[in-house]
PDB file of the backbone (N, CA, C, O) and the ligand in Angstrom, with CONECT records:
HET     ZN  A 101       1
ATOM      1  N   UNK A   1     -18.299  -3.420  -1.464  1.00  0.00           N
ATOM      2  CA  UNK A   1     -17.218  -2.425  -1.484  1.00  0.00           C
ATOM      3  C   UNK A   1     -16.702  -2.200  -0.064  1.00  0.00           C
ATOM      4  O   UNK A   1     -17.388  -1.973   0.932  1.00  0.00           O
ATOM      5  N   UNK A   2     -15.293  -2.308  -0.148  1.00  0.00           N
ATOM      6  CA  UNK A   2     -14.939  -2.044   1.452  1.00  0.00           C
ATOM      7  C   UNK A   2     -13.697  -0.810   1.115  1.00  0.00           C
ATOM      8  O   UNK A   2     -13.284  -0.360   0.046  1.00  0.00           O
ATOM      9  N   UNK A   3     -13.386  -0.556   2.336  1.00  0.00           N
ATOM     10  CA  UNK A   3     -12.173   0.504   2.269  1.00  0.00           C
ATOM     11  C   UNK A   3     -11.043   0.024   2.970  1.00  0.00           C
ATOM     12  O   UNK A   3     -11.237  -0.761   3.899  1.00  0.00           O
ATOM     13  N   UNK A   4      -9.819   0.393   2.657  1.00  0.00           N
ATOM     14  CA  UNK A   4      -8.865  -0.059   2.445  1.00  0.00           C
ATOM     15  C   UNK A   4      -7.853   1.365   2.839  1.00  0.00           C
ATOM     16  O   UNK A   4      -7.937   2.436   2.237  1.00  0.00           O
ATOM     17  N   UNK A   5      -6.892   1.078   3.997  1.00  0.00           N
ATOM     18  CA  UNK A   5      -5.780   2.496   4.264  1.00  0.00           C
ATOM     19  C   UNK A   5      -4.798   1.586   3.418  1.00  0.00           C
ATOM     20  O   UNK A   5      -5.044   0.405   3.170  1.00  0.00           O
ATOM     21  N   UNK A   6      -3.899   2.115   3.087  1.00  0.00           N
ATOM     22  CA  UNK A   6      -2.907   1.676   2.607  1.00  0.00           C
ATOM     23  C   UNK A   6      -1.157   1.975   3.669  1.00  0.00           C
ATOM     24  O   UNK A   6      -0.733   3.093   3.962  1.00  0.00           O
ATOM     25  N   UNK A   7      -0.656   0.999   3.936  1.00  0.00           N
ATOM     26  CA  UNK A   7       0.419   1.268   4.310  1.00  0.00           C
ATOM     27  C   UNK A   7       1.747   0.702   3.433  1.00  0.00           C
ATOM     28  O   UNK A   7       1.463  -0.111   2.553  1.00  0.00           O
ATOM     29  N   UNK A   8       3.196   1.065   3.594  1.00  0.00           N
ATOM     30  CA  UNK A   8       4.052   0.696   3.315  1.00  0.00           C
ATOM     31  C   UNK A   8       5.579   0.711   3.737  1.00  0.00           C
ATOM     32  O   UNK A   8       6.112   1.599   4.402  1.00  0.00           O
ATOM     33  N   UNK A   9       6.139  -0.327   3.280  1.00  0.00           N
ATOM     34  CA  UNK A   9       7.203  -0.281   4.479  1.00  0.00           C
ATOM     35  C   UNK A   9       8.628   0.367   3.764  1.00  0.00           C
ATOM     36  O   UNK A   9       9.169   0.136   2.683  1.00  0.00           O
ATOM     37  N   UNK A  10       8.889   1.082   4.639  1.00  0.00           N
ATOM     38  CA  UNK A  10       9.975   2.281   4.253  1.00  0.00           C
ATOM     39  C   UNK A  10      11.393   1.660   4.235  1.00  0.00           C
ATOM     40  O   UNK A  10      11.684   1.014   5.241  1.00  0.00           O
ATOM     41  N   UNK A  11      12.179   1.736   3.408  1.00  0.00           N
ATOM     42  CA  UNK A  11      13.530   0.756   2.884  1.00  0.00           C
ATOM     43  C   UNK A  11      14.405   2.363   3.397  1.00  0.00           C
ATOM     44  O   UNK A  11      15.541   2.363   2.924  1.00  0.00           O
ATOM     45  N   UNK A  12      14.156   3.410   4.072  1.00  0.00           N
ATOM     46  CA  UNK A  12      15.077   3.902   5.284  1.00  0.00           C
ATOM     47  C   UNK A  12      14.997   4.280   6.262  1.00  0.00           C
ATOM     48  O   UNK A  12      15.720   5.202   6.639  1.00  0.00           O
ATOM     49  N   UNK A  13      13.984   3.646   7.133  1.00  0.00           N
ATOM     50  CA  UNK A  13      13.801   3.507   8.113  1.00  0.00           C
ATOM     51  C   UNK A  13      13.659   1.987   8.978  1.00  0.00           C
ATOM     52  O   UNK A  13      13.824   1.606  10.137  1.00  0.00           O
ATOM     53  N   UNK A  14      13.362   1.553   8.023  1.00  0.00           N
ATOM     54  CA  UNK A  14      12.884   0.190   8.393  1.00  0.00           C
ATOM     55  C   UNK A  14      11.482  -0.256   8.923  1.00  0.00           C
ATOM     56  O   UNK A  14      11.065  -1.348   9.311  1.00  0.00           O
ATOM     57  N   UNK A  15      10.912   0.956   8.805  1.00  0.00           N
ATOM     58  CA  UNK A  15       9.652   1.270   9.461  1.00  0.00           C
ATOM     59  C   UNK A  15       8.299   1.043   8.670  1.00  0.00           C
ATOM     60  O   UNK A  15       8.482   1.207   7.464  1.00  0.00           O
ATOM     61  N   UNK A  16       6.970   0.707   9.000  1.00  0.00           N
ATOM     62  CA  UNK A  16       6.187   0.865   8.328  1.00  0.00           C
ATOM     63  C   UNK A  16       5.316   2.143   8.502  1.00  0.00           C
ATOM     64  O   UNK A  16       5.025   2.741   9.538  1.00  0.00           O
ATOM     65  N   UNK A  17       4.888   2.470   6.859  1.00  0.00           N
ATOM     66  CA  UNK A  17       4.335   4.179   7.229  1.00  0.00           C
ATOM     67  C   UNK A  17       2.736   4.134   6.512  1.00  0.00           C
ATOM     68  O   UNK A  17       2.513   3.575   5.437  1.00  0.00           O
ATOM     69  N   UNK A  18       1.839   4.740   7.221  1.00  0.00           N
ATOM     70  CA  UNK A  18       0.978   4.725   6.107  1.00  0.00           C
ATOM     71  C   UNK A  18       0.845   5.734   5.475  1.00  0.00           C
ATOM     72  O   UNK A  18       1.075   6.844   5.955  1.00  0.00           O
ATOM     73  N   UNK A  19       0.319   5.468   3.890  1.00  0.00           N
ATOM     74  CA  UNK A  19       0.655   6.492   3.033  1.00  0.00           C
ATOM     75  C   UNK A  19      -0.458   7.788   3.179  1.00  0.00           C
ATOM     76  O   UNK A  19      -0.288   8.824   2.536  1.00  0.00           O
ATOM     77  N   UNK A  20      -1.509   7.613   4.021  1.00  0.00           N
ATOM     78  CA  UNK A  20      -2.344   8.644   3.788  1.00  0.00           C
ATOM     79  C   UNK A  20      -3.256   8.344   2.962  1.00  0.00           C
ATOM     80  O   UNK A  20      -3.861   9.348   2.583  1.00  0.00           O
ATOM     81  N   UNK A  21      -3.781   6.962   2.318  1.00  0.00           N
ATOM     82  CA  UNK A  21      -4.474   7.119   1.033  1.00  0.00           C
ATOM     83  C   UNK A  21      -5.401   6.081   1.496  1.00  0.00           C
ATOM     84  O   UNK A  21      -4.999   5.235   2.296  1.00  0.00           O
ATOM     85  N   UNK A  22      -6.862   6.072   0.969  1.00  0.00           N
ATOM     86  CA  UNK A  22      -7.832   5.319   1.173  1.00  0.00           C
ATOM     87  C   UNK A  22      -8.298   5.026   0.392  1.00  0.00           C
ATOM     88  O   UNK A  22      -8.774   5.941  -0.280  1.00  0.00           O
ATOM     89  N   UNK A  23      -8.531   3.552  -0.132  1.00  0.00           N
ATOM     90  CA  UNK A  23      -8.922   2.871  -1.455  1.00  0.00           C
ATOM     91  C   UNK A  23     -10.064   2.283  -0.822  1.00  0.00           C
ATOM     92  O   UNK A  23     -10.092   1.942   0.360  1.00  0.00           O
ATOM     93  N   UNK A  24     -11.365   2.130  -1.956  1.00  0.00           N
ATOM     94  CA  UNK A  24     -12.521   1.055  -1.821  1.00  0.00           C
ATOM     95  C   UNK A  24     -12.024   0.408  -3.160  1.00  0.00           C
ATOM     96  O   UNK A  24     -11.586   0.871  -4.213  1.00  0.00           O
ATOM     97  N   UNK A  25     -12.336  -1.177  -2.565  1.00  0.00           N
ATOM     98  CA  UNK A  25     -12.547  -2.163  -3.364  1.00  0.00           C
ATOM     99  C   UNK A  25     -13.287  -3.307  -3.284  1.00  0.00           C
ATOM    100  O   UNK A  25     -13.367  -4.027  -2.288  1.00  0.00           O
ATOM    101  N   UNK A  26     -13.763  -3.454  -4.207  1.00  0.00           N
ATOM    102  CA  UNK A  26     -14.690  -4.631  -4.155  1.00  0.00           C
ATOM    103  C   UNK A  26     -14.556  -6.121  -3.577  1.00  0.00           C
ATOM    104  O   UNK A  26     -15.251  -6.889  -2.911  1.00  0.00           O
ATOM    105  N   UNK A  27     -12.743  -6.119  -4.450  1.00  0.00           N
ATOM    106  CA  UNK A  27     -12.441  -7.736  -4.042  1.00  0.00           C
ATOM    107  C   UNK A  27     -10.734  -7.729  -3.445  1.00  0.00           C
ATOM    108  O   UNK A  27      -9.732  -8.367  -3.766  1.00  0.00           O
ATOM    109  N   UNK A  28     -11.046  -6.554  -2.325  1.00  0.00           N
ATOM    110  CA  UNK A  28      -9.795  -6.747  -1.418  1.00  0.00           C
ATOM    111  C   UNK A  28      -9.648  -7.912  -0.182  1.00  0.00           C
ATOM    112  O   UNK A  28     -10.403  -8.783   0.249  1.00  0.00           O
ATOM    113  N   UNK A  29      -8.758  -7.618   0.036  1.00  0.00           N
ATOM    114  CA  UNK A  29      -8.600  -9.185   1.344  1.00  0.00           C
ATOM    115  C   UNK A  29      -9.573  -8.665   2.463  1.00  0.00           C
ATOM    116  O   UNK A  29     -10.282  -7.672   2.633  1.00  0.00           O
ATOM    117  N   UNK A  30      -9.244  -9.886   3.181  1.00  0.00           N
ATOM    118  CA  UNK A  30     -10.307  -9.699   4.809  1.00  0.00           C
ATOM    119  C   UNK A  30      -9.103  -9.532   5.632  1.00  0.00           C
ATOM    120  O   UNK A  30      -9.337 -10.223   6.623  1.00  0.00           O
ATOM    121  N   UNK A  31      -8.234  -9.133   5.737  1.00  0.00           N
ATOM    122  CA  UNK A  31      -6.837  -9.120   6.370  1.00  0.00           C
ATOM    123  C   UNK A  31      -5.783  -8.333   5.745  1.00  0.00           C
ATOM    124  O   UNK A  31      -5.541  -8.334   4.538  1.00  0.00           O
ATOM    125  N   UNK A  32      -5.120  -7.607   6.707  1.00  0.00           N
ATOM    126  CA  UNK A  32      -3.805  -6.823   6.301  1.00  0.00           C
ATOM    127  C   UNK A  32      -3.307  -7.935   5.098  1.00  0.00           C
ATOM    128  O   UNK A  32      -3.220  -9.133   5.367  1.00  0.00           O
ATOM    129  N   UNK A  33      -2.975  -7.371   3.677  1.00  0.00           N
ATOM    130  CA  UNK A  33      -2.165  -8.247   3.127  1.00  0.00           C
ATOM    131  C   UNK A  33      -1.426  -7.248   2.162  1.00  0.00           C
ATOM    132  O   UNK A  33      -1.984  -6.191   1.868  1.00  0.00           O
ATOM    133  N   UNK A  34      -0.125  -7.572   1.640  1.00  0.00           N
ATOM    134  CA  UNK A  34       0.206  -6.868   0.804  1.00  0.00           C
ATOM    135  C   UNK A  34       0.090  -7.049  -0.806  1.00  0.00           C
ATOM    136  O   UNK A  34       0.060  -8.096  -1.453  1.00  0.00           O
ATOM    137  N   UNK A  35       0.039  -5.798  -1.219  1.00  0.00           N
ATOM    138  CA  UNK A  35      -0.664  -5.929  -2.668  1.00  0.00           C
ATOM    139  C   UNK A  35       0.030  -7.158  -3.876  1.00  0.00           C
ATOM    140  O   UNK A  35      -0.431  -7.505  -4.964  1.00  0.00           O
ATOM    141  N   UNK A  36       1.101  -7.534  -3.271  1.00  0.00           N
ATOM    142  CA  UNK A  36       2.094  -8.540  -4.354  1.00  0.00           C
ATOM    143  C   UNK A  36       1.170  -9.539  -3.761  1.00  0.00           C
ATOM    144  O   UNK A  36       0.211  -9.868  -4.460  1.00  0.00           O
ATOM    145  N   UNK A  37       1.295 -10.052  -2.642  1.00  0.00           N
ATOM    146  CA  UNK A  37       0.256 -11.953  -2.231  1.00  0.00           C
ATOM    147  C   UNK A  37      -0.873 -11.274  -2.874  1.00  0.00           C
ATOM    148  O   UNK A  37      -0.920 -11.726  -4.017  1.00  0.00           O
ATOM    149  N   UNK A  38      -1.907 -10.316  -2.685  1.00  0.00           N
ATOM    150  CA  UNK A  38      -3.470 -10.390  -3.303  1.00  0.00           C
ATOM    151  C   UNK A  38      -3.290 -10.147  -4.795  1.00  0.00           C
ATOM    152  O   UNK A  38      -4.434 -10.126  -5.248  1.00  0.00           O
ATOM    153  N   UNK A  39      -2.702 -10.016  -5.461  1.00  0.00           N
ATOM    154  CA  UNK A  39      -2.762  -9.764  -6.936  1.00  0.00           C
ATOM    155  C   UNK A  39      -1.378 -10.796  -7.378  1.00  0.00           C
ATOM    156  O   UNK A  39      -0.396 -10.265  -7.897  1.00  0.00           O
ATOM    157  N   UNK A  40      -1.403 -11.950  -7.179  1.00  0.00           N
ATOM    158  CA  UNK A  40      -0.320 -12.898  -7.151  1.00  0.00           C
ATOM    159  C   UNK A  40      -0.749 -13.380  -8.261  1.00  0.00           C
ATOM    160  O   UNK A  40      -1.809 -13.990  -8.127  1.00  0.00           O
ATOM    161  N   UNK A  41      -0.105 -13.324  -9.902  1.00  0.00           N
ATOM    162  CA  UNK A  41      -0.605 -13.734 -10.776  1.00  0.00           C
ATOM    163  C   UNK A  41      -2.014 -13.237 -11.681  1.00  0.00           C
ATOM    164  O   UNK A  41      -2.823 -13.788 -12.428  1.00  0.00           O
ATOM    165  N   UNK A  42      -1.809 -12.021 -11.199  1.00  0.00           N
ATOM    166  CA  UNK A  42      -3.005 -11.228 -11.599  1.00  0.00           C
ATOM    167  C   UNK A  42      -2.341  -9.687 -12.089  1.00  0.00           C
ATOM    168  O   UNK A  42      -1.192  -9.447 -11.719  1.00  0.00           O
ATOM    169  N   UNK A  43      -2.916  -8.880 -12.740  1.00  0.00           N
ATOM    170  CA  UNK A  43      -2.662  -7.689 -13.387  1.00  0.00           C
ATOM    171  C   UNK A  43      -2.852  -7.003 -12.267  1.00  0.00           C
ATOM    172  O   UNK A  43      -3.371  -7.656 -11.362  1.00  0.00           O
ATOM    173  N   UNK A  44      -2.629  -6.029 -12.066  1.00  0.00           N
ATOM    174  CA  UNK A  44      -3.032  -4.789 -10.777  1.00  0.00           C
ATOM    175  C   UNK A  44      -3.967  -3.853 -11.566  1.00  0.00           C
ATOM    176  O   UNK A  44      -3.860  -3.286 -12.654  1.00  0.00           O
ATOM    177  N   UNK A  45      -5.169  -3.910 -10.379  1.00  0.00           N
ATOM    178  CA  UNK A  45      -6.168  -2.927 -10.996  1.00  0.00           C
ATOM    179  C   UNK A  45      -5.659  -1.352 -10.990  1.00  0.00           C
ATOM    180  O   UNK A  45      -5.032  -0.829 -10.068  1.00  0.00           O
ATOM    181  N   UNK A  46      -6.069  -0.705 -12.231  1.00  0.00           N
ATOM    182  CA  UNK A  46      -5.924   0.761 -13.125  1.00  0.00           C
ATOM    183  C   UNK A  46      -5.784   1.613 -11.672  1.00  0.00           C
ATOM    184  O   UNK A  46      -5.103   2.612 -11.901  1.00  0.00           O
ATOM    185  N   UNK A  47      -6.212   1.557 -10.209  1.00  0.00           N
ATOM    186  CA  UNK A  47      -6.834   2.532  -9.283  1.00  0.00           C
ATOM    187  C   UNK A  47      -5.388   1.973  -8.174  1.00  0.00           C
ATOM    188  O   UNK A  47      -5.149   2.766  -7.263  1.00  0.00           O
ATOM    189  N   UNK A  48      -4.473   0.690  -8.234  1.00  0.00           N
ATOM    190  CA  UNK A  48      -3.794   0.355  -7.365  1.00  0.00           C
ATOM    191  C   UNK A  48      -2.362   1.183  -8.070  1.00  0.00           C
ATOM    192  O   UNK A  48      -1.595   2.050  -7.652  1.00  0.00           O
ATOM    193  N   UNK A  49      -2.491   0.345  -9.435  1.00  0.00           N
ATOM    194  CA  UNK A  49      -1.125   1.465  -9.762  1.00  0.00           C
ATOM    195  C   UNK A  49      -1.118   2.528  -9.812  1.00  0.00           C
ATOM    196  O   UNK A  49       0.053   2.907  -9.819  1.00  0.00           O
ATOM    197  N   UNK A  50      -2.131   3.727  -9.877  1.00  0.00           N
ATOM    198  CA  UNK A  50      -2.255   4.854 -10.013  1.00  0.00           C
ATOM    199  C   UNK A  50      -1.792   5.385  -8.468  1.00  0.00           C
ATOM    200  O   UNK A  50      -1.091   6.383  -8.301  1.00  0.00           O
ATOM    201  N   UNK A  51      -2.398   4.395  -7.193  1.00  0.00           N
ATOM    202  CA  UNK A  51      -2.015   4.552  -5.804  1.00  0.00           C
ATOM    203  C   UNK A  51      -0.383   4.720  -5.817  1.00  0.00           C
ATOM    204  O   UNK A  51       0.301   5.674  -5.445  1.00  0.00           O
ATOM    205  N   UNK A  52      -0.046   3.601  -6.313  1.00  0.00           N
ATOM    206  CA  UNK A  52       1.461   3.235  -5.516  1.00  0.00           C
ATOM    207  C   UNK A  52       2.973   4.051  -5.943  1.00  0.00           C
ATOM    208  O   UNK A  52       4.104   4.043  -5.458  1.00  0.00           O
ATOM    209  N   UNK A  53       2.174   4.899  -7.382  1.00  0.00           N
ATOM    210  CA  UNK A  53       2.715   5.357  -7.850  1.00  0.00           C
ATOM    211  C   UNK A  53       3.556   6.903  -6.956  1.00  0.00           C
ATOM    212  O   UNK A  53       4.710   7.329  -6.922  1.00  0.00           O
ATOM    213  N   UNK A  54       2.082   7.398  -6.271  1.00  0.00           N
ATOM    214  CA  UNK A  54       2.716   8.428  -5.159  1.00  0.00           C
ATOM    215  C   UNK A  54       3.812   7.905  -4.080  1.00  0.00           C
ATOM    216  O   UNK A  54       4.026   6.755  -3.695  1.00  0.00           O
ATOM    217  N   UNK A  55       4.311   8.886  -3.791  1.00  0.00           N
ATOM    218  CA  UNK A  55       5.359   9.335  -2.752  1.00  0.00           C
ATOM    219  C   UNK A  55       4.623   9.644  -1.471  1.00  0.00           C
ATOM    220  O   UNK A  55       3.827  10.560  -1.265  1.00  0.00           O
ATOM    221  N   UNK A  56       5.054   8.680  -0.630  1.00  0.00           N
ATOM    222  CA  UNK A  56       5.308   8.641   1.166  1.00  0.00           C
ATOM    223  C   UNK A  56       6.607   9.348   1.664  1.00  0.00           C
ATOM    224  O   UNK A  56       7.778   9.143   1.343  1.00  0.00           O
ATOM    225  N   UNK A  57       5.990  10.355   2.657  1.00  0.00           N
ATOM    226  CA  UNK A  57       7.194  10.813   3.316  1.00  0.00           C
ATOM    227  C   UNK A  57       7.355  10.025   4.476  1.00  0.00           C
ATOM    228  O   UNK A  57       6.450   9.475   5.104  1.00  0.00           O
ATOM    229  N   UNK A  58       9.009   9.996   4.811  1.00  0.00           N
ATOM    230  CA  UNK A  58       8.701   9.164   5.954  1.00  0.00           C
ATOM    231  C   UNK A  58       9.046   9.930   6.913  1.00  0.00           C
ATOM    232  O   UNK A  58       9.960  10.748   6.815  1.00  0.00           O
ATOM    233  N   UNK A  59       8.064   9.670   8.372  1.00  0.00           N
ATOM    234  CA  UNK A  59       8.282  10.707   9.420  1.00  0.00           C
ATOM    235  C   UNK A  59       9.511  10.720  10.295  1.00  0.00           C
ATOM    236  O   UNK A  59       9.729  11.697  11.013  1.00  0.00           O
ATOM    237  N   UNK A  60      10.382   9.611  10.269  1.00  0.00           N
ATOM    238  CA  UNK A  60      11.367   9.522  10.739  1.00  0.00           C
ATOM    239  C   UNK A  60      12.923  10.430  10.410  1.00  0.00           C
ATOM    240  O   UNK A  60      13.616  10.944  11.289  1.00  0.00           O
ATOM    241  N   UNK A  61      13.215  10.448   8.924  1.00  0.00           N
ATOM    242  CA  UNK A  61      14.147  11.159   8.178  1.00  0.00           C
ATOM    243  C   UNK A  61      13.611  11.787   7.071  1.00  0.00           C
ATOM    244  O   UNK A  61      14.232  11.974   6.025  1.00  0.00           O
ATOM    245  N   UNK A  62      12.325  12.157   7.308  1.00  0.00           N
ATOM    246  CA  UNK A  62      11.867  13.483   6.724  1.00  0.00           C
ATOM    247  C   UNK A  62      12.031  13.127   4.884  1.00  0.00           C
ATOM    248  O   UNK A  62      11.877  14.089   4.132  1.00  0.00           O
ATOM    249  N   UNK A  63      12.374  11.580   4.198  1.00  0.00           N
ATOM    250  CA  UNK A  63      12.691  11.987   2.915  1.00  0.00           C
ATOM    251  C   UNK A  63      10.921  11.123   2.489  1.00  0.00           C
ATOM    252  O   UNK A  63       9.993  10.555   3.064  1.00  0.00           O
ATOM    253  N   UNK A  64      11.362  11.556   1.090  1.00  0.00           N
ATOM    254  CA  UNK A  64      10.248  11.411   0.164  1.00  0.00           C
ATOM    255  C   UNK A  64      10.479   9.414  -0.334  1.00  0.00           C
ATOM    256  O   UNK A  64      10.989   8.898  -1.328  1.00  0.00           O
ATOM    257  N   UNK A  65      10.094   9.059   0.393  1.00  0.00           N
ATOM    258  CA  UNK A  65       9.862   7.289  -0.353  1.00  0.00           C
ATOM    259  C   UNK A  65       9.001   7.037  -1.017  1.00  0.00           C
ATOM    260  O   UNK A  65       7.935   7.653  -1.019  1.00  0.00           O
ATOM    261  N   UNK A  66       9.376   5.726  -1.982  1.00  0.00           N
ATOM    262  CA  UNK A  66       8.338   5.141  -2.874  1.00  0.00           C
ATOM    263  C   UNK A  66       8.872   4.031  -2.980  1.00  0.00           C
ATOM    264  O   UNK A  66      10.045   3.775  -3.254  1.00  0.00           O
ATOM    265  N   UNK A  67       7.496   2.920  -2.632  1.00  0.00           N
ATOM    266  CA  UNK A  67       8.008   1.456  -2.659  1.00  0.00           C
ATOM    267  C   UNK A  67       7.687   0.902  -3.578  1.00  0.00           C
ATOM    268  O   UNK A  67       6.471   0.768  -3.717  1.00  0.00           O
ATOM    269  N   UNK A  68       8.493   0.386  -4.514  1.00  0.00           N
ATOM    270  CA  UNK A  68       8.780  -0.520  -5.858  1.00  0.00           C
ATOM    271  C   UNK A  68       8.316  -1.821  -5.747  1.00  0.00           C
ATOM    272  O   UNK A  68       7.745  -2.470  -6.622  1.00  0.00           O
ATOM    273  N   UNK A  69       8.645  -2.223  -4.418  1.00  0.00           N
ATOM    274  CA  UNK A  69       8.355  -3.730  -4.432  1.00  0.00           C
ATOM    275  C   UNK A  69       6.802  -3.781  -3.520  1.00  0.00           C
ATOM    276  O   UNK A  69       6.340  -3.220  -2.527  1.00  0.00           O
ATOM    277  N   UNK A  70       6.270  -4.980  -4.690  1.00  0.00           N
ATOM    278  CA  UNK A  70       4.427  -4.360  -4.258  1.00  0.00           C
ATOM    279  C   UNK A  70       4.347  -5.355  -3.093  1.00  0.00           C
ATOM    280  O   UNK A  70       3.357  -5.178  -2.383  1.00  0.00           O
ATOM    281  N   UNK A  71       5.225  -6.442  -2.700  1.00  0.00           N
ATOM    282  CA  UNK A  71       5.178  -6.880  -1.523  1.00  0.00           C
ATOM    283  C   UNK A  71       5.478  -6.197  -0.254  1.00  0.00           C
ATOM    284  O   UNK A  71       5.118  -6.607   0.849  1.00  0.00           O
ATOM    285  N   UNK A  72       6.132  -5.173  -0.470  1.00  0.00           N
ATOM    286  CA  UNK A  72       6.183  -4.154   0.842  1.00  0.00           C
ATOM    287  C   UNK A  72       4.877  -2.979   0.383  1.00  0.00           C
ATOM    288  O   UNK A  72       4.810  -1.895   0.963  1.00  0.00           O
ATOM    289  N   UNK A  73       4.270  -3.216  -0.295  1.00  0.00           N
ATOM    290  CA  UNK A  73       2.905  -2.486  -0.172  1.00  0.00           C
ATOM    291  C   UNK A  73       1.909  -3.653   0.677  1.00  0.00           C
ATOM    292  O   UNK A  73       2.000  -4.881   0.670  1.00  0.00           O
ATOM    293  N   UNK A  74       0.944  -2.766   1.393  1.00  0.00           N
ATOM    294  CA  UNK A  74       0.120  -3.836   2.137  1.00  0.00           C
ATOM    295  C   UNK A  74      -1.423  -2.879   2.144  1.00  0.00           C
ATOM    296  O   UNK A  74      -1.401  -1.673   1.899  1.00  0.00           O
ATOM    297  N   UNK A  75      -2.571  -3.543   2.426  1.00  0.00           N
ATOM    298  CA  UNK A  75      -3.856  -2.800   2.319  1.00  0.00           C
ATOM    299  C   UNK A  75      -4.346  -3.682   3.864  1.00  0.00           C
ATOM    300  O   UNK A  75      -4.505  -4.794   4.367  1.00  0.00           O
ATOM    301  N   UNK A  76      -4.403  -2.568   4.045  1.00  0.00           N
ATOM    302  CA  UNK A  76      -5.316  -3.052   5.402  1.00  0.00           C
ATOM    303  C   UNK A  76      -6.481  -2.471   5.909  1.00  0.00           C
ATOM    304  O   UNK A  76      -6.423  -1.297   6.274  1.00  0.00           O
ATOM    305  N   UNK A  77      -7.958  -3.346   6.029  1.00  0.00           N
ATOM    306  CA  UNK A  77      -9.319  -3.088   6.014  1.00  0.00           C
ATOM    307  C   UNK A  77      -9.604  -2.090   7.019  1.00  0.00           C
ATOM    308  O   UNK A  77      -9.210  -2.335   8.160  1.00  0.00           O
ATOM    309  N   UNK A  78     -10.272  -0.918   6.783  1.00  0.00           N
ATOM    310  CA  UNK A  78     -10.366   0.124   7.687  1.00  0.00           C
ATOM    311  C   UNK A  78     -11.917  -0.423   8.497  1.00  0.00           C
ATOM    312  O   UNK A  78     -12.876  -0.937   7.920  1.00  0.00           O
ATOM    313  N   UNK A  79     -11.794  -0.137   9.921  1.00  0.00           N
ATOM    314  CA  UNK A  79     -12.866  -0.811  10.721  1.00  0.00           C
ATOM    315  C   UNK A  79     -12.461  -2.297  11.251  1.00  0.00           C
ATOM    316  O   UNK A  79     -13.260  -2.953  11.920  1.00  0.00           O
TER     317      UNK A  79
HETATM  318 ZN    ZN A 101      10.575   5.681   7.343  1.00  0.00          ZN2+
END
């Protein structure tokens, strides 16, 4: 089991933000990757969609984002 921050990249800022959220998983990458390449042909586990589903504010223009496209979602190994 490892842990996992989650970041994502903000479509108005252009920026990447992290969402605040910390996932363990068993069979995440060894490298920043985003959740579309690691689940490429695979279902998304019950605990990722439940993640991606929340709202990121972004600190730049203050609005409420949510990224649709799971390739601008990314998990990157904490430590
Ligand atoms: Zn932003």
């Amino acid at each position: 089991m490892a842990d996992y921050d989650v970041f994502v990249f903000c479509d108005e800022c252009a920026d990447v933000h992290p969402m605040g959220i910390r996932i363990a998983m068993n069979d995440g990458p060894v490298d920043k990757k985003s959740i579309g390449d690691h689940y490429a042909g695979k279902s998304l586990p019950q605990n990722i969609v439940n993640m991606i589903s929340n709202y990121t504010t972004c600190p730049k223009t203050g609005k409420m984002i949510k990224q649709e496209d799971n390739n601008q979602v990314f998990l990157v190994p904490v430590g």
